[in-house]
C-alpha positions as CSV (number, residue, x, y, z in Angstrom):
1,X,159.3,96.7,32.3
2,X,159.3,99.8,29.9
3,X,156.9,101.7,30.5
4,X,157.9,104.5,28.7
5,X,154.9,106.0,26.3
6,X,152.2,103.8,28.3
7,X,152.4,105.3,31.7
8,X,151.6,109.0,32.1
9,X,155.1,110.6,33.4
10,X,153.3,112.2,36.3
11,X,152.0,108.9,37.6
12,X,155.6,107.1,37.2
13,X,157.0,110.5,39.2
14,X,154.4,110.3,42.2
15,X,154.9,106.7,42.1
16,X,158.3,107.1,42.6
17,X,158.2,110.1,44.9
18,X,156.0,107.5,47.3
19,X,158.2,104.5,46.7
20,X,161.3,107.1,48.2
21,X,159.2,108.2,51.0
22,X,158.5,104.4,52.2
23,X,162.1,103.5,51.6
24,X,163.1,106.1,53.9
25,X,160.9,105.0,57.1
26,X,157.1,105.6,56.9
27,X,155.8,103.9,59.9
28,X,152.3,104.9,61.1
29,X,152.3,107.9,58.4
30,X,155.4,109.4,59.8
31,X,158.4,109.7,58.3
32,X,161.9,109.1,59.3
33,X,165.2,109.1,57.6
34,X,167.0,106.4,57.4
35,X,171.0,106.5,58.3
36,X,173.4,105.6,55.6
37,X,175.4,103.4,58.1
38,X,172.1,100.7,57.1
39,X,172.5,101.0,53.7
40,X,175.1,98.6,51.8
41,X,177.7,99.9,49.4
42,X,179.3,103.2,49.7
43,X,178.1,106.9,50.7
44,X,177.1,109.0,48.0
45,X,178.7,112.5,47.9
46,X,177.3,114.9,49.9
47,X,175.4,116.8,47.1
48,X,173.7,114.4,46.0
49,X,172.2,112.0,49.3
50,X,169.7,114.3,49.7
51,X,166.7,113.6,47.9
52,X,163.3,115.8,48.1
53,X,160.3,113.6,48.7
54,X,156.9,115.4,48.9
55,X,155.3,113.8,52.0
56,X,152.1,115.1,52.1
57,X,151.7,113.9,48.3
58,X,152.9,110.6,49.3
59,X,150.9,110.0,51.8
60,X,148.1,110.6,49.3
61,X,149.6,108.2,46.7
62,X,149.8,105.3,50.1
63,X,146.1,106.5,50.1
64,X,145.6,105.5,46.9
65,X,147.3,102.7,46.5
66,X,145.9,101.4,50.3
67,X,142.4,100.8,48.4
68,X,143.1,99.7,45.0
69,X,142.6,96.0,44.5
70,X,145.1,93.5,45.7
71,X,146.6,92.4,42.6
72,X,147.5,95.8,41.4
73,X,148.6,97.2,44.6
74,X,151.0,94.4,45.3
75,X,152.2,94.8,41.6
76,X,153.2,98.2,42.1
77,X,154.9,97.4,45.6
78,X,156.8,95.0,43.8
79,X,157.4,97.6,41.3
80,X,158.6,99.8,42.9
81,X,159.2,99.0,46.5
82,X,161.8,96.3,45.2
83,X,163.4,98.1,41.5
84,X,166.4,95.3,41.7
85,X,164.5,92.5,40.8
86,X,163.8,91.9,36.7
87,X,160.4,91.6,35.5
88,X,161.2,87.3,34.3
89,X,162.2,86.5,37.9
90,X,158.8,88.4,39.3
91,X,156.7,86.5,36.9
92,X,158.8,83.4,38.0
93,X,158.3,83.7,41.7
94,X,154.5,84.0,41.1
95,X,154.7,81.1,38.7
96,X,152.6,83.5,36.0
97,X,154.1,84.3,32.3
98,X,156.4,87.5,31.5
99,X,153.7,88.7,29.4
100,X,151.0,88.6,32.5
101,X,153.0,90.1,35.1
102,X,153.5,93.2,32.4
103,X,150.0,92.7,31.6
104,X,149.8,93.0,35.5
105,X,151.7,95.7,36.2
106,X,150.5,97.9,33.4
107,X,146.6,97.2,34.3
108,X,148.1,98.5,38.0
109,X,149.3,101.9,36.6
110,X,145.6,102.5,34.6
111,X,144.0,101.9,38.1
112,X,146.1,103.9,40.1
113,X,146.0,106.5,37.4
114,X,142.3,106.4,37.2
115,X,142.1,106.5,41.3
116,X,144.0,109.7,41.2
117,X,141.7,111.3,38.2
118,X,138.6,110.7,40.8
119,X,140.4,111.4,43.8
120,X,141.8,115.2,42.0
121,X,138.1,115.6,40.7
122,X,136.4,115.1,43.7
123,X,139.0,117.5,45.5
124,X,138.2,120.0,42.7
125,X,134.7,120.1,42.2
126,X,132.6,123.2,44.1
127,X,130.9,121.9,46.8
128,X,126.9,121.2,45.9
129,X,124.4,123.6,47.9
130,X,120.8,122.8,48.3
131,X,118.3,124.3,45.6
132,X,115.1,124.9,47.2
């Protein structure tokens, strides 16, 4: 699905940066790397198979995503956790239309972005003192 001009650039970069960190081992909320031996095709030159992930920002965004409801968390597993796929044979294989799995996926991307407005503001806000 394009979601160019609906999804806030930041969102579809943390969403990514979190999709590379659980492709490359999370297990427990530790992270390993992955050999290339496992991988099918062939080795990408040196320069570029290295590929920063921000953990710590990840494992915020797996926070995140952890609590949001089930249909928009699995939408943007699918999403992103499985990019070969095409959005018809996703809709197929939950026997849904085209136009509700983007429907779907895009409601998924407002509630994670949402969740991460509340989550940043809550980090941000000065803690409350008593007023006597």
């Amino acid at each position: 699905m394009k979601l160019e001009g609906k999804v806030h650039p930041e969102v579809t970069r943390r969403l990514q940066n979190w999709a590379l960190w659980r492709a490359g081992g999370v297990r427990d909320g530790l992270s390993c790397k992955i050999s290339s031996i496992y991988q099918n095709g062939p080795r990408a030159p040196r320069a570029e198979s290295v590929v920063p992930v921000l953990s710590g920002e990840a494992s915020d965004t797996d926070s995140i995503i952890a609590a949001l409801p089930a249909r928009h968390r699995q939408s943007l597993e699918v999403h992103y956790l499985w990019p070969q796929g095409t959005d018809e044979a996703r809709a197929r294989q939950r026997n849904i239309a085209i136009n509700t799995w983007k429907s779907w996926l895009l409601q998924a991307h407002e509630a994670f972005a949402l969740a991460l407005a509340n989550r940043n503001q809550s980090r941000s806000s000065p803690p409350r003192t008593a007023t006597a």
